[in-house]
C-alpha positions as CSV (number, residue, x, y, z in Angstrom):
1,X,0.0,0.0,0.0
2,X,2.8,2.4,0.9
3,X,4.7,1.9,-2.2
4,X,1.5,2.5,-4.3
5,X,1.6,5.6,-2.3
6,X,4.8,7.1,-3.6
7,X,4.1,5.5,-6.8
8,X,0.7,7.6,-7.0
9,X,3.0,11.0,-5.4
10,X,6.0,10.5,-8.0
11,X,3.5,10.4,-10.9
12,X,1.6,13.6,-9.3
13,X,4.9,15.6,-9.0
14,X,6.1,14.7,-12.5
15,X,2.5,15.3,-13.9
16,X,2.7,18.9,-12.2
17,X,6.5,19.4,-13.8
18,X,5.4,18.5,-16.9
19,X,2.2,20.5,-16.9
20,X,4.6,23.6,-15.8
21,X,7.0,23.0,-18.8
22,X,3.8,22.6,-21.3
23,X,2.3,26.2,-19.7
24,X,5.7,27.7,-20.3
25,X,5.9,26.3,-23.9
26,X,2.6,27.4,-24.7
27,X,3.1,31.0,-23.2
28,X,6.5,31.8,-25.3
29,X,4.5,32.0,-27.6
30,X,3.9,35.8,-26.8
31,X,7.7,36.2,-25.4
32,X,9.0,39.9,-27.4
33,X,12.5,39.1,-29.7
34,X,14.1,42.0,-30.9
35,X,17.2,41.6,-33.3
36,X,19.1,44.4,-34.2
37,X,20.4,44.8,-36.5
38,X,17.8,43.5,-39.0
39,X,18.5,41.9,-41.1
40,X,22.0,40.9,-40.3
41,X,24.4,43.0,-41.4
42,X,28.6,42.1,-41.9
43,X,31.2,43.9,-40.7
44,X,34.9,43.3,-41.7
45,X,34.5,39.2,-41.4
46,X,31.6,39.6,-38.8
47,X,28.4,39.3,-38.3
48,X,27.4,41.2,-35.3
49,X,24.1,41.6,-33.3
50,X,22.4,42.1,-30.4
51,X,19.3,39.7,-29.4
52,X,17.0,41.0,-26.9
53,X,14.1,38.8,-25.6
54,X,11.3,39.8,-23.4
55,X,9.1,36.7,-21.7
56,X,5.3,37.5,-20.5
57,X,4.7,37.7,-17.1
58,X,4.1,34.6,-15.0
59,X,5.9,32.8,-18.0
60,X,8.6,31.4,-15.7
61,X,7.7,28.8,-12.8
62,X,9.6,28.1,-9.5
63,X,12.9,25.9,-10.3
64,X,12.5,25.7,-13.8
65,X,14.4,27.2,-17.0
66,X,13.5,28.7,-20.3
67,X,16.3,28.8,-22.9
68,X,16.3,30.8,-26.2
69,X,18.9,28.5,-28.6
70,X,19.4,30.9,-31.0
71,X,20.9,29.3,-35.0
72,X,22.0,30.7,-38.0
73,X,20.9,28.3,-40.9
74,X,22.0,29.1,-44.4
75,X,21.4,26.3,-47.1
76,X,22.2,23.2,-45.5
77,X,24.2,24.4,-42.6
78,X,23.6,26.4,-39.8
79,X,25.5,27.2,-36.9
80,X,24.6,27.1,-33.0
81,X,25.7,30.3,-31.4
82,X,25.2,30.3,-27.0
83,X,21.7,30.2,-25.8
84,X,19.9,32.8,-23.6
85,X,19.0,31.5,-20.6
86,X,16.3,32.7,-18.2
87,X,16.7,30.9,-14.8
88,X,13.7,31.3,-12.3
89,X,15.7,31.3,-9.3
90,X,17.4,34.4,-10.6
91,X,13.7,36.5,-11.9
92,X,12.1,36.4,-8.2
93,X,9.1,39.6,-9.7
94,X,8.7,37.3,-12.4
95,X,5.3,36.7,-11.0
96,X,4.6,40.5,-11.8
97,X,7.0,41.9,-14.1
98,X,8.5,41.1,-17.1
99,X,11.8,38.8,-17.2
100,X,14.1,40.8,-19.9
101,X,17.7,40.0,-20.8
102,X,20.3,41.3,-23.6
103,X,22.9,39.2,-25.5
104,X,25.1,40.0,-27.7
105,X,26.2,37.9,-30.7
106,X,29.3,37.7,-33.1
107,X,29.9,34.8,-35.5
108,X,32.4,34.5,-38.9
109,X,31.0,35.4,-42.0
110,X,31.5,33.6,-45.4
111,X,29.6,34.1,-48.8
112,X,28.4,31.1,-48.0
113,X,26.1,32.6,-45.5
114,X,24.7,35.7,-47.8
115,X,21.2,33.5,-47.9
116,X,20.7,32.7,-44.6
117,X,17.5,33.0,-41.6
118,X,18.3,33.8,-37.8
119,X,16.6,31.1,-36.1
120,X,15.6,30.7,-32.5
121,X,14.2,27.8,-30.8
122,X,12.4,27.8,-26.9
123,X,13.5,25.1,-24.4
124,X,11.2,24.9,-20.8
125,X,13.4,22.5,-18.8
126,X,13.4,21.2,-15.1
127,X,17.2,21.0,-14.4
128,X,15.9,18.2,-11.1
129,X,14.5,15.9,-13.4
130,X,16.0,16.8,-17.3
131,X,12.4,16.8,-18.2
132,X,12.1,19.7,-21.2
133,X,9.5,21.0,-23.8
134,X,10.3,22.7,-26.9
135,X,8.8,25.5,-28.8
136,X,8.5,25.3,-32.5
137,X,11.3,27.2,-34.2
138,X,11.1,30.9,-34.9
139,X,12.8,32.7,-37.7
140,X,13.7,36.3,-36.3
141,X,16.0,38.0,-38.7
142,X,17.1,37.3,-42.3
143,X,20.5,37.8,-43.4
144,X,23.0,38.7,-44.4
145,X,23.4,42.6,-46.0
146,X,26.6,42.3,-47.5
147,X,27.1,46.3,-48.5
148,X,30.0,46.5,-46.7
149,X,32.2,43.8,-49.0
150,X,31.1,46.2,-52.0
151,X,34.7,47.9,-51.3
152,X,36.7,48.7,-54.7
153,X,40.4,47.6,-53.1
154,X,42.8,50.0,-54.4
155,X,46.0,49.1,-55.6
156,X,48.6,52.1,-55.6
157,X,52.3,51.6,-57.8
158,X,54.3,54.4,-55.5
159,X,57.6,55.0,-57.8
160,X,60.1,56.2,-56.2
161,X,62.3,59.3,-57.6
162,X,64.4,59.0,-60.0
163,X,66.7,61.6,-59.2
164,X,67.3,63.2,-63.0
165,X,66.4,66.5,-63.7
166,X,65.2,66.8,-67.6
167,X,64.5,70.4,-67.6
168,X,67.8,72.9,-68.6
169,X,70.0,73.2,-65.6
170,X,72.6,76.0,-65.1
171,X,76.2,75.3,-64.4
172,X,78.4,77.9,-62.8
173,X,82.0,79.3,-64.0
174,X,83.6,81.3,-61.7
175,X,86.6,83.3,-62.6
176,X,88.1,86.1,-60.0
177,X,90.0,88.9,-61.6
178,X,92.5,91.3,-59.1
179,X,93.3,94.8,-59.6
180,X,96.0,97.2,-58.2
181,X,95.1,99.5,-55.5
182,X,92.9,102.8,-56.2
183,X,92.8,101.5,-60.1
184,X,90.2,99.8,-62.0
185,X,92.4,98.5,-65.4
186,X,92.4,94.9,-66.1
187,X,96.2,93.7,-66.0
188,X,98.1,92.6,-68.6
189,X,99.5,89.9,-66.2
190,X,95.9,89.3,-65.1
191,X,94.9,88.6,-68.6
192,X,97.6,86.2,-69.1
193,X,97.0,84.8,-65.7
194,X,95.7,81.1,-65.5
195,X,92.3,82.9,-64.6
196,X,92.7,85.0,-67.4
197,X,93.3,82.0,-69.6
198,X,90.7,79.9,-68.5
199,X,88.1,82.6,-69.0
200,X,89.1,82.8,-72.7
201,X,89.3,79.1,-73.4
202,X,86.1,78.8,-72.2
203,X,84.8,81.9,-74.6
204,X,86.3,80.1,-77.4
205,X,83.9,76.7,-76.9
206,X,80.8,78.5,-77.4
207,X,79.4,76.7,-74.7
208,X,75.6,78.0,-74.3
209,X,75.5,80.8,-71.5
210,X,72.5,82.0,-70.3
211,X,74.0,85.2,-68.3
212,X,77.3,86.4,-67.0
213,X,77.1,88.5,-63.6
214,X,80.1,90.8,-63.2
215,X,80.3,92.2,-59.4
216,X,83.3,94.8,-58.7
217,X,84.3,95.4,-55.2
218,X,87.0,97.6,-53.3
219,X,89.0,97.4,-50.3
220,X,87.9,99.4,-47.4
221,X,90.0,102.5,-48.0
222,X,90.0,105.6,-49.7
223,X,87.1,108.2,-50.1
224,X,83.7,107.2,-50.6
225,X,83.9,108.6,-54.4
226,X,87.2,106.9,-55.0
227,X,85.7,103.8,-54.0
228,X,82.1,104.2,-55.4
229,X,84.0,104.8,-59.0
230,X,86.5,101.9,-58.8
231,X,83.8,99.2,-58.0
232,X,81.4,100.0,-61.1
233,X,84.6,100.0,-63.5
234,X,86.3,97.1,-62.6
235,X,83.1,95.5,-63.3
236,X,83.3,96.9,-66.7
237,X,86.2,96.4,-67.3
238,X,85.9,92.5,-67.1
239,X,82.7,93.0,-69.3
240,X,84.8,94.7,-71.7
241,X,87.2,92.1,-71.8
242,X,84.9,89.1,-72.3
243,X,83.3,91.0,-75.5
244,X,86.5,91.7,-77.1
245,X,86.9,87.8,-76.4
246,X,83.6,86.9,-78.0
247,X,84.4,89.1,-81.1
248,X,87.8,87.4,-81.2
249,X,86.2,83.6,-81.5
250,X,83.4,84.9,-83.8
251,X,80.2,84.5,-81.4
252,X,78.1,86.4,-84.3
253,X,74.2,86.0,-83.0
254,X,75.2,84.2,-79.8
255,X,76.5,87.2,-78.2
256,X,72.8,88.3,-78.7
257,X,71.4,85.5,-76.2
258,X,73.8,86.3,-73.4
259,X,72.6,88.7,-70.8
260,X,75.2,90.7,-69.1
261,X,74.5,92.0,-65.2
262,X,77.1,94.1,-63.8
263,X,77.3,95.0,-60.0
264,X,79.3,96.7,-57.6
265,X,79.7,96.5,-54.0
266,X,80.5,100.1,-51.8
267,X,81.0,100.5,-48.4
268,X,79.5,97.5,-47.9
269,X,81.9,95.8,-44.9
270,X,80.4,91.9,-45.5
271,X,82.9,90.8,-48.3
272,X,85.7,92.3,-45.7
273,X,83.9,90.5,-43.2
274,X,83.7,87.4,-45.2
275,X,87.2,87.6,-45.9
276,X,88.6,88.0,-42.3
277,X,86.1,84.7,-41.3
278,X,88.9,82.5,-43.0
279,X,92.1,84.6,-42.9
280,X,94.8,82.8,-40.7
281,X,97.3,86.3,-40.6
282,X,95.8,87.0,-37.4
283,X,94.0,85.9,-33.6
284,X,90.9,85.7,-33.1
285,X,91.2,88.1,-30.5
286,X,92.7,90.7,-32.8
287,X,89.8,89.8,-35.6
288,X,87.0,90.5,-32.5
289,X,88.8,94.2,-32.8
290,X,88.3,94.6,-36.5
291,X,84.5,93.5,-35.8
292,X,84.2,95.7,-33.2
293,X,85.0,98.7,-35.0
294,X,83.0,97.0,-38.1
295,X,79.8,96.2,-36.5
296,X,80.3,99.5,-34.3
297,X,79.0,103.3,-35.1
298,X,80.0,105.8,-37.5
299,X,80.6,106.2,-41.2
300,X,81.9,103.9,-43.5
301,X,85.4,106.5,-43.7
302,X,85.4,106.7,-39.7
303,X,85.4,103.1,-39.5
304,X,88.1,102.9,-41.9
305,X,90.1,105.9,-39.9
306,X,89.7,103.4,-36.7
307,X,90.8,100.2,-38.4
308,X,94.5,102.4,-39.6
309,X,94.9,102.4,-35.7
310,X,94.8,98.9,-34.8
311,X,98.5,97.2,-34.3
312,X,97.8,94.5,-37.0
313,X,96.6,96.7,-39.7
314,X,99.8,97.0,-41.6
315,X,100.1,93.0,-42.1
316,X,96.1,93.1,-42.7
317,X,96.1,95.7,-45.7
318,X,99.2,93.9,-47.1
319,X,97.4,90.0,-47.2
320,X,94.1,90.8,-47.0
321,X,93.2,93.5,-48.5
322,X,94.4,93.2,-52.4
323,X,91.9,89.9,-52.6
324,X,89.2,92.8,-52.3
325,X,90.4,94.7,-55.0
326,X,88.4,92.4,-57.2
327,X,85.7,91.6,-59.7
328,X,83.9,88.2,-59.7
329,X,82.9,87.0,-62.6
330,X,79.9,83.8,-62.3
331,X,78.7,82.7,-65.9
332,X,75.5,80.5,-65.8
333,X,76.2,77.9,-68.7
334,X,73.3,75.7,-69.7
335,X,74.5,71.7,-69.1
336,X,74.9,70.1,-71.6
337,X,72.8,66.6,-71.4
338,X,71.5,63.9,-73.5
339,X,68.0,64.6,-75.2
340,X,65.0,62.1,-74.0
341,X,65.2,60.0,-77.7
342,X,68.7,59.5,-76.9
343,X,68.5,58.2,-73.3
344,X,65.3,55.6,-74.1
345,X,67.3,54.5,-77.2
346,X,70.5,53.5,-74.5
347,X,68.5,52.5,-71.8
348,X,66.8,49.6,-73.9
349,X,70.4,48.9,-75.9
350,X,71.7,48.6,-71.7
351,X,68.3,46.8,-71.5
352,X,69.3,44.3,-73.9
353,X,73.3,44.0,-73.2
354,X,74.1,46.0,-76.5
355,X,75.3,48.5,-74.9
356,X,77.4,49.0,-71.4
357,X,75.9,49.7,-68.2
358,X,77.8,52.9,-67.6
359,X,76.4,54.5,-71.0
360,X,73.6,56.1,-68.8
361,X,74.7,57.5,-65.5
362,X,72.0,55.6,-62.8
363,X,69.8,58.4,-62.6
364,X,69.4,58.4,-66.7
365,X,68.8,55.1,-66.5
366,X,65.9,55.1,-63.8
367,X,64.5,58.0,-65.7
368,X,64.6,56.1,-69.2
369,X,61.7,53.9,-67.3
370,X,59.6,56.5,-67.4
371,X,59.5,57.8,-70.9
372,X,58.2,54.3,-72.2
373,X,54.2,53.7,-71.5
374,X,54.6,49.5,-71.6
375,X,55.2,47.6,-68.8
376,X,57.8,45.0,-69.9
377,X,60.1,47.5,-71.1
378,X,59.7,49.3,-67.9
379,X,60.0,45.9,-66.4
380,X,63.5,45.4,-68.5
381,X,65.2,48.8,-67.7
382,X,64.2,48.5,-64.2
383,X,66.1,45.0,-64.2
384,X,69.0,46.5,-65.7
385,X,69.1,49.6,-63.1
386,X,69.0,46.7,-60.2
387,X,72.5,45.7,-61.2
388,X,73.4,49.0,-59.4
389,X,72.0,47.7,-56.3
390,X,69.7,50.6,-55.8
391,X,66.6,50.8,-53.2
392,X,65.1,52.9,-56.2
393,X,65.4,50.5,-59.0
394,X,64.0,47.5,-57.0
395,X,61.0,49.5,-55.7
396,X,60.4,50.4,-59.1
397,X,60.7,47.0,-60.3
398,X,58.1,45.8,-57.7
399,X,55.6,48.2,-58.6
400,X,56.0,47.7,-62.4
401,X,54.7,44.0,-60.9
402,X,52.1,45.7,-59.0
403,X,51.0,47.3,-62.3
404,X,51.0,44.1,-64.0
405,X,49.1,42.5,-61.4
406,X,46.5,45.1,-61.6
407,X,46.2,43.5,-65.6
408,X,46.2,40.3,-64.7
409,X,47.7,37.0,-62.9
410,X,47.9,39.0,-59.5
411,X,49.3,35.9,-57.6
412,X,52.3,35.6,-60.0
413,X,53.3,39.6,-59.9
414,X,52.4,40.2,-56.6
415,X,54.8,37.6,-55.4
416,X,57.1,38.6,-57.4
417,X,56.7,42.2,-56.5
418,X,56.7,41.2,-52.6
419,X,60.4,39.7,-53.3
420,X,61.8,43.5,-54.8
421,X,59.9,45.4,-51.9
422,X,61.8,43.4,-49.7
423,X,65.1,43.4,-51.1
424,X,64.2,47.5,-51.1
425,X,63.6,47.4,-47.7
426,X,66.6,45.7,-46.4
427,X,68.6,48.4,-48.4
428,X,66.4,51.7,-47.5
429,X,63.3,51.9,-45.2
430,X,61.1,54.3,-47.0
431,X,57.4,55.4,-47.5
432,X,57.6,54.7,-50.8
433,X,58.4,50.9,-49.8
434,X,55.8,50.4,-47.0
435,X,53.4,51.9,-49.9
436,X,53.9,49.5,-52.0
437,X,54.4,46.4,-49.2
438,X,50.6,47.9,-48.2
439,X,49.3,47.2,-51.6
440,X,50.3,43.9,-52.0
441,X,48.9,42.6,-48.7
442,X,46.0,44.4,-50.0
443,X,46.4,42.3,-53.2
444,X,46.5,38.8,-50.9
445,X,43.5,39.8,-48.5
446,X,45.1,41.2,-45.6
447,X,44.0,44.2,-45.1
448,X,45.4,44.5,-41.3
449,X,49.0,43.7,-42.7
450,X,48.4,46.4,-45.4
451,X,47.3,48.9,-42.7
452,X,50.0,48.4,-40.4
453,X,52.5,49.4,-43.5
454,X,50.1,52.6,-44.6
455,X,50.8,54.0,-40.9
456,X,54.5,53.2,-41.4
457,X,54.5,55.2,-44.6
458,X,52.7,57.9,-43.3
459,X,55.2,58.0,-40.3
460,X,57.7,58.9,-42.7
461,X,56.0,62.1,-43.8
462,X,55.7,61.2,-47.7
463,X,55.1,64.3,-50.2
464,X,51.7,64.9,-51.6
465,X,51.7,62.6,-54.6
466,X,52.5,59.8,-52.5
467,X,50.3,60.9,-49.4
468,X,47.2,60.6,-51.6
469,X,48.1,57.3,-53.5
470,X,48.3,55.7,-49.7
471,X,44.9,56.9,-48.8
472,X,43.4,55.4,-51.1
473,X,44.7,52.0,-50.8
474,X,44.2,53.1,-46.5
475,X,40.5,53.8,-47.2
476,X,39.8,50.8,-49.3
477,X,41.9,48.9,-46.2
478,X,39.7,50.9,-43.5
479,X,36.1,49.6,-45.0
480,X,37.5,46.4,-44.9
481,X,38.4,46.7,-41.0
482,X,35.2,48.2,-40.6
483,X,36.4,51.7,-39.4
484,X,34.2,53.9,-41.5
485,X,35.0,57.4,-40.1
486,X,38.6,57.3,-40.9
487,X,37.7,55.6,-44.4
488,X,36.0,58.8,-45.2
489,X,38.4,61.0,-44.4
490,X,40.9,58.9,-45.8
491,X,39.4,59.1,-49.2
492,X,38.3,62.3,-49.0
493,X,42.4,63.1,-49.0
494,X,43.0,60.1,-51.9
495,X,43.2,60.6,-55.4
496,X,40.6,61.9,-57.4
497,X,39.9,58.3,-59.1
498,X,36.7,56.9,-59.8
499,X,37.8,54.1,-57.4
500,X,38.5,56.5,-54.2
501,X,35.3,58.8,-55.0
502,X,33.2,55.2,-54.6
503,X,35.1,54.0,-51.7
504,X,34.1,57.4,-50.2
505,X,30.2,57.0,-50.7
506,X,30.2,53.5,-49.5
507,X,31.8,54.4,-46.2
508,X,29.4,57.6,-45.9
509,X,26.4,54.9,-46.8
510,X,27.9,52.5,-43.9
511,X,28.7,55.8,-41.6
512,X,24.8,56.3,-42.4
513,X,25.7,59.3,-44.3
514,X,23.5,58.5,-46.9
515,X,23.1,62.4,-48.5
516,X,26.9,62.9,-48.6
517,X,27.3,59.6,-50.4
518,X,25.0,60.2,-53.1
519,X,26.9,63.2,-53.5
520,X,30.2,60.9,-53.4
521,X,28.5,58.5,-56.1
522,X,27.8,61.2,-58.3
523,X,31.3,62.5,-58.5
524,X,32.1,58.8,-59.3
525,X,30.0,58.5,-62.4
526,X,31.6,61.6,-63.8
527,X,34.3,59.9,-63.6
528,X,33.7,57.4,-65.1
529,X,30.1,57.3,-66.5
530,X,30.5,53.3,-66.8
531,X,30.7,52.1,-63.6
532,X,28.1,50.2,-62.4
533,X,28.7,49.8,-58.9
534,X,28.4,53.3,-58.0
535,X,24.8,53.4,-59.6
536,X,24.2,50.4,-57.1
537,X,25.8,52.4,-54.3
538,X,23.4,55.1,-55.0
539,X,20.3,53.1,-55.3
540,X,21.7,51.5,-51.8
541,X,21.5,55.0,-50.3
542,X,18.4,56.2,-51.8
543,X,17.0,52.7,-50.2
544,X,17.8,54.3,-46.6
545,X,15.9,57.9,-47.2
546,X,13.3,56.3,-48.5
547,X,13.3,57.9,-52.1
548,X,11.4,55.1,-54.4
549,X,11.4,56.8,-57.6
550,X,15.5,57.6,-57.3
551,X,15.9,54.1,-56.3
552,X,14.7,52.6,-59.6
553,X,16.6,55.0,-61.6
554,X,19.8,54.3,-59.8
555,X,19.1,50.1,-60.0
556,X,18.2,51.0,-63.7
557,X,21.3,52.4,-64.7
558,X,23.3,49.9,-62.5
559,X,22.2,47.4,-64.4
560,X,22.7,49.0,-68.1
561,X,26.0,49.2,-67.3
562,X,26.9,45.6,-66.0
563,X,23.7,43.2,-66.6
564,X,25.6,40.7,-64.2
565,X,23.9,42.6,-61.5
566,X,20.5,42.0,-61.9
567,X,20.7,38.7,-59.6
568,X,22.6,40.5,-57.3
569,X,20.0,42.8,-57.0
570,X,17.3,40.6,-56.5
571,X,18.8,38.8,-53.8
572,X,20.1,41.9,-51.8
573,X,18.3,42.7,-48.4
574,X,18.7,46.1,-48.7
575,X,16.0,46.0,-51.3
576,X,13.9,44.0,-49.6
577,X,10.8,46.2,-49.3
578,X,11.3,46.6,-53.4
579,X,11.1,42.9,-54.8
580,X,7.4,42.7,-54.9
581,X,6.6,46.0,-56.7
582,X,6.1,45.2,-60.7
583,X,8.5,48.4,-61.4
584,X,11.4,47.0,-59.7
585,X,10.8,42.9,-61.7
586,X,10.4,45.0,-64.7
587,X,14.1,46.9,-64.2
588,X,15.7,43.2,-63.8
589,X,14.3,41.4,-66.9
């Protein structure tokens, strides 16, 4: 009898456990999920969201536990991400007030997924006996919006300098002629002097001259009008003397072309002062009293009274002072340099081994790679210029790869233009390098390696060229990491490509930007009226303010462009609310 007893109680408490499980099954059925974002939404390689759930009052009885498993299925797979759990014990209002929690979720996202349905699935269990009841399953949020992996990467060649200057340079000749104190005529034994006689040799080559500046000076002595008068005429003097040299080697028209600027220097103490810097005759000491007087008050004359006083002015006036009895003659002489015909036509003869590597100097060379438009004879001169075991020629060989990846069979040229960046970098650390080192990580997927040499470049304070070729390829690497404010300011700095202008809308469409973006995909499409993708961007951000009309148009003209995107279109959550409307199916026939 007593066992039929507890026979009869055990079946009572289970029947009452199992009732309490059933009520709780049957009253989820009003429990409150909010998923947000919704749909699901990736982010870098994530997708990220926050579940919220809500259960009805008197939902949860005394020792039990309500679970919310939570799934994302997509195709045939699905994946189980950590269930909510709602423990009575810890809910004590339950009774009167609503039992709420907040979890947040993170899982990897692959294309695979793009098709998928956020899933959840109720579980009323009694932990005493592992008796539980299950709901049917809910779908809460489709997924995924995939805006984000819409990114243009941006590939960026950063050349480095050559170092040749093509445009006419100026070479200096300077010749000093002396004179004899108080007189301004140019010495026989001045003429004949090696100065003398390397200023007429170099008359007689005809070498082009663009000007010849002629600037007399005097020695600090004598009356102002003395001096004033022997400075301007030795500067004549020596012009006089270079004409009668060009008449003498026939310069005919040339003489024409040549600009003739005379000068002269009175009372003016700097040349003196100049002068006494180096001279040896004398202590330092005894040269603080020369610059005393110098640098002190009174005229020109009363400074020059002052100076006859000092002990060492006798040795001065005879050392010093006849090298200021002078006129300086600088003539600017254009350089004579190989034309741009003639340096391609040697660069691809040292290209080719038909010529000798020291034809072109290194910097000709380099900047023979430049005057060609194709890439393998780029690719060739660059090769030669490595022989010189230059930072530059290797960088420049790597991003000739870079450009040829750009073309076409990326894996082979990228590796091959990882192997001269490196090879660069172990000779020279430079922006230009890390540039390049960025794109190419870009090139293989890692945007995180490719950031971490952008900041290295830009650590290196690069000029403005190069500064805006790295923000690009840093915006396009920012989408990708999900950091959409500095995206748009990175691109907003880049290049004005086509490329950079739509990496700059998407990022204002993901920084929920949306007006700004349209403006951003606008300037795209006058870049390049062609490119489909920016039409799509648009359509995307006409989607979020709700302008119908504009997003047919923009979907339209998407779609002219590249017809491939009329599935993608169909299939994209962001134009969920559209599929159904016969204007939108008509667009993607």
């Amino acid at each position: 009898m007593r066992k039929l007893f507890y026979a009869i109680a055990l079946f009572g408490v289970l029947s009452l456990s199992g009732c309490a499980l059933n009520q709780m099954v049957k009253m989820a059925e009003d429990q409150n999920l909010t998923v947000t974002p919704n749909p699901l939404e990736v982010h870098a390689d994530t997708v990220a969201f926050e579940m919220s759930a809500n259960l009805p009052v008197k939902m949860l009885k005394k020792g039990k536990v309500y679970s919310i498993n939570t799934f994302y299925k997509y195709g045939d797979n699905e994946i189980a991400l950590e269930p909510v759990q709602f423990k009575a014990d810890d809910y004590p209002n339950a009774g009167d007030q609503q039992p709420k929690q907040t979890k947040e979720y993170a899982f990897a996202y692959s294309p695979a997924m793009n098709n998928g349905m956020l899933e959840v699935q109720g579980v009323a269990s009694d932990p005493k006996n592992g008796k539980s009841k299950e709901t049917e399953r809910m779908a809460v949020a489709p997924g995924v919006i995939t805006t984000s992996k819409l990114v243009e990467p941006v590939y960026f060649a950063a050349y480095a300098d050559h170092g040749y200057n093509n445009q006419e340079e100026l070479v200096p000749t300077r010749v000093n002629f002396y004179f004899d104190q108080g007189r301004s005529e140019l010495k026989y034994s001045e003429r004949r002097s090696n100065r003398g006689s390397k200023l007429s040799a170099y008359i007689a080559e005809k070498n082009a001259t663009r000007t010849v500046t002629i600037t007399g000076t005097h020695s600090p002595e004598g009356a102002e009008r003395i001096n004033a008068r022997l400075a301007k005429d030795r500067a004549v003097a020596i012009q006089t003397f270079y004409t009668r040299e060009m008449k003498k080697y026939d310069y005919k028209g040339l003489a024409d072309s040549i600009k003739f600027i005379t000068k002269d220097v009175v009372e003016d103490w700097s040349v003196f002062k100049d002068s006494l810097a180096v001279y040896e005759g004398i202590s330092s000491e005894e040269k603080s009293a020369y610059l005393d007087i110098i640098n002190g008050p009174g005229s020109y004359e009363d400074k020059e009274d002052k100076l006859h006083k000092l002990p060492t002015y006798t040795k001065v006036f005879r050392e010093l002072y006849p090298k200021l009895r002078v006129a300086k003659t600088e003539i600017l002489t254009v350089k004579e340099k190989k034309t741009d015909a003639e340096i391609s036509v040697l660069a691809k003869q040292i290209a080719n081994e038909s010529a000798p590597a020291d034809t072109l100097s290194e910097e000709e060379l380099l900047y023979a790679a430049t005057l060609t438009p194709s890439l393998q004879e780029k690719e060739a001169i660059y090769k030669a210029a490595t022989k010189n075991t230059s930072w530059v020629a290797h960088n420049n060989l790597g991003a000739v790869y870079v450009e040829m990846a750009k073309e076409g069979d990326k894996e082979k040229y990228m590796d091959m233009a990882a192997t001269q960046f490196e090879i660069a970098m172990n000779k020279k650390e430079t922006a230009e390098v890390h540039a390049n080192m960025a794109t190419v990580e870009l090139m293989k997927g890692n945007a995180y390696k490719a950031y971490s040499h952008i900041q290295k470049a830009n650590s290196m304070s690069p000029g403005n060229e190069l500064s805006q070729g790295i923000n690009g390829v840093k915006g396009s690497a920012e989408i990708m990491m999900a950091k959409y404010d500095d995206a748009v300011k990175s691109t907003a700095n880049a290049e004005n490509t086509a490329e950079n202008l739509f990496n700059k809308g998407l990022a204002q469409v993901l920084n929920k930007d949306y007006q700004n973006a349209l403006t951003s995909f606008k300037e795209a499409t006058e870049k390049d009226s062609n490119m489909a993708i920016a039409y799509y961007g648009a359509a995307i951000a006409n989607a979020h303010l709700g302008k119908e009309s504009d997003v047919y148009s923009s979907i339209e003209k998407a779609v002219q462009a590249n017809p491939e995107l009329k599935e993608k279109v169909l299939n994209d959550l962001e134009f969920a609310t559209y599929v159904s409307n016969e204007q939108f199916r008509n667009i993607l026939k």
